[in-house]
C-alpha positions as CSV (number, residue, x, y, z in Angstrom):
1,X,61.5,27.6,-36.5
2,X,60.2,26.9,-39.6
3,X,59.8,23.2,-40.5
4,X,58.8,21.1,-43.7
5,X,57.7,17.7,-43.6
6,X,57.2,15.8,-46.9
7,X,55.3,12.6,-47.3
8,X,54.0,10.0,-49.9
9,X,57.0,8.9,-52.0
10,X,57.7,5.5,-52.5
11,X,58.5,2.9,-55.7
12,X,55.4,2.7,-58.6
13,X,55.8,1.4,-62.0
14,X,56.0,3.8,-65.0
15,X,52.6,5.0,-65.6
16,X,51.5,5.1,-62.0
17,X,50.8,7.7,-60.2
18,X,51.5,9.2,-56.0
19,X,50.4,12.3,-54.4
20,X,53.3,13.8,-52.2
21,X,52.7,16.2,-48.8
22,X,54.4,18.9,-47.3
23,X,53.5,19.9,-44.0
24,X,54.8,23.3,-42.9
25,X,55.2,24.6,-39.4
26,X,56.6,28.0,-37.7
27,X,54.8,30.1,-40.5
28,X,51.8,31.7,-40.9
29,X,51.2,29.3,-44.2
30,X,48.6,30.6,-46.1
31,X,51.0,33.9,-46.1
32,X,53.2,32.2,-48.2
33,X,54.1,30.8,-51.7
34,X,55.2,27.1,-51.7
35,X,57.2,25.1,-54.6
36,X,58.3,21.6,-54.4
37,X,61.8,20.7,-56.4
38,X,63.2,17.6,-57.3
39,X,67.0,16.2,-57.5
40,X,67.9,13.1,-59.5
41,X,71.3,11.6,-58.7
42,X,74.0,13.4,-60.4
43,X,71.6,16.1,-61.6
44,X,71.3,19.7,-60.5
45,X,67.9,20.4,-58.5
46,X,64.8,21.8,-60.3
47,X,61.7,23.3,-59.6
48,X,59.1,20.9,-60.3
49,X,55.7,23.1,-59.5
50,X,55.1,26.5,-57.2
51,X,51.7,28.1,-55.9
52,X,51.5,31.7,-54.7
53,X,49.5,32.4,-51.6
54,X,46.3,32.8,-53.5
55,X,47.1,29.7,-55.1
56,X,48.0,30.4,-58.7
57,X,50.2,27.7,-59.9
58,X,53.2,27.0,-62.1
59,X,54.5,24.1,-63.7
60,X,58.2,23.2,-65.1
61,X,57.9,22.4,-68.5
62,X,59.5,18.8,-67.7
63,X,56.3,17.6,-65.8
64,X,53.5,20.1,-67.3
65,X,50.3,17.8,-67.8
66,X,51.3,15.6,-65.5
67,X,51.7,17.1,-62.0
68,X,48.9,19.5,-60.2
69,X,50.2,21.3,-57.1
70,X,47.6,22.1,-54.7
71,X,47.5,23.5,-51.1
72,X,45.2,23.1,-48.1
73,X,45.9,26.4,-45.7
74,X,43.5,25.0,-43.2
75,X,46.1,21.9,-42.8
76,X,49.4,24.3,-43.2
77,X,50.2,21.6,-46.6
78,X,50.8,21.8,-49.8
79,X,50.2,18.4,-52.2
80,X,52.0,17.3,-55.6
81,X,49.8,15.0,-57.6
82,X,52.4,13.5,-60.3
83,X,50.7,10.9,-62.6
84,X,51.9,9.3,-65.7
85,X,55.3,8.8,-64.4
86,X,58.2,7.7,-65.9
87,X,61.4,6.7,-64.6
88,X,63.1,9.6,-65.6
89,X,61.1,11.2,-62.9
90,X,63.1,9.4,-60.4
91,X,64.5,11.9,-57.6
92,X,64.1,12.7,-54.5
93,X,61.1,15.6,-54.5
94,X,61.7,18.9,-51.8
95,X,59.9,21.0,-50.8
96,X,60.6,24.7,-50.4
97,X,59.9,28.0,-48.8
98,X,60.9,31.1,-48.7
99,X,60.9,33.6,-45.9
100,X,62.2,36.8,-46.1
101,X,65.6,36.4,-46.7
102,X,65.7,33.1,-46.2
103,X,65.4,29.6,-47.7
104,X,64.3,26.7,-46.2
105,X,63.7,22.9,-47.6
106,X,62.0,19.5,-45.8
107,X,64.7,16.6,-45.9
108,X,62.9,15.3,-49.5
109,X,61.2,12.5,-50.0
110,X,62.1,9.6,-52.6
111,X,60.4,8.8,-55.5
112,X,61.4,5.8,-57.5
113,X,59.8,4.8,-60.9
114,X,60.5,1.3,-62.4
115,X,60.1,0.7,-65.8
């Protein structure tokens, strides 16, 4: 079944910088498109950044400049550099897939930013 791992969130102070993983299983990855979201508490979730299988990428206009999603198909995992942050980027950051009809989203990883 298809599987997503995420990795590398954690507490930095605003300004800092992490680099979040996703590593897929159960697909043939470099097949398919991957996007990570992000959910703050009492917020809808929203697409942070996507890259197609030939790795053009897309930004939300929330984080543009500051983010760079990038994927390694030899390691089935896609990355989110976020620098500059700011504790409005506080959330907990998904990743996401989708696979013919379906959907499918690691269990997120937490970011926190202190100011």
């Amino acid at each position: 079944q298809v599987q997503l791992v995420e990795s590398g969130g954690g507490v930095v102070q605003s300004g800092g910088s992490l680099r979040l993983s996703c590593a897929a299983s159960g697909i043939i990855f470099s097949n398919y498109g991957m996007s990570w979201y992000r959910q703050a508490p009492g917020k809808e979730r929203e697409l942070v950044a996507g890259i197609s299988s030939s790795g053009s990428t897309n930004y939300a206009n929330s984080m543009k400049g500051r983010v760079t999603i990038s994927r390694d198909n030899a390691k089935n995992t896609v990355y989110l550099q976020m620098n500059s942050l700011k504790p409005e980027d506080t959330a907990v950051y998904s990743c996401h897939v989708g696979v013919t009809w379906n959907r499918y989203w690691g269990q997120g990883t937490q970011v926190t930013v202190s100011s």
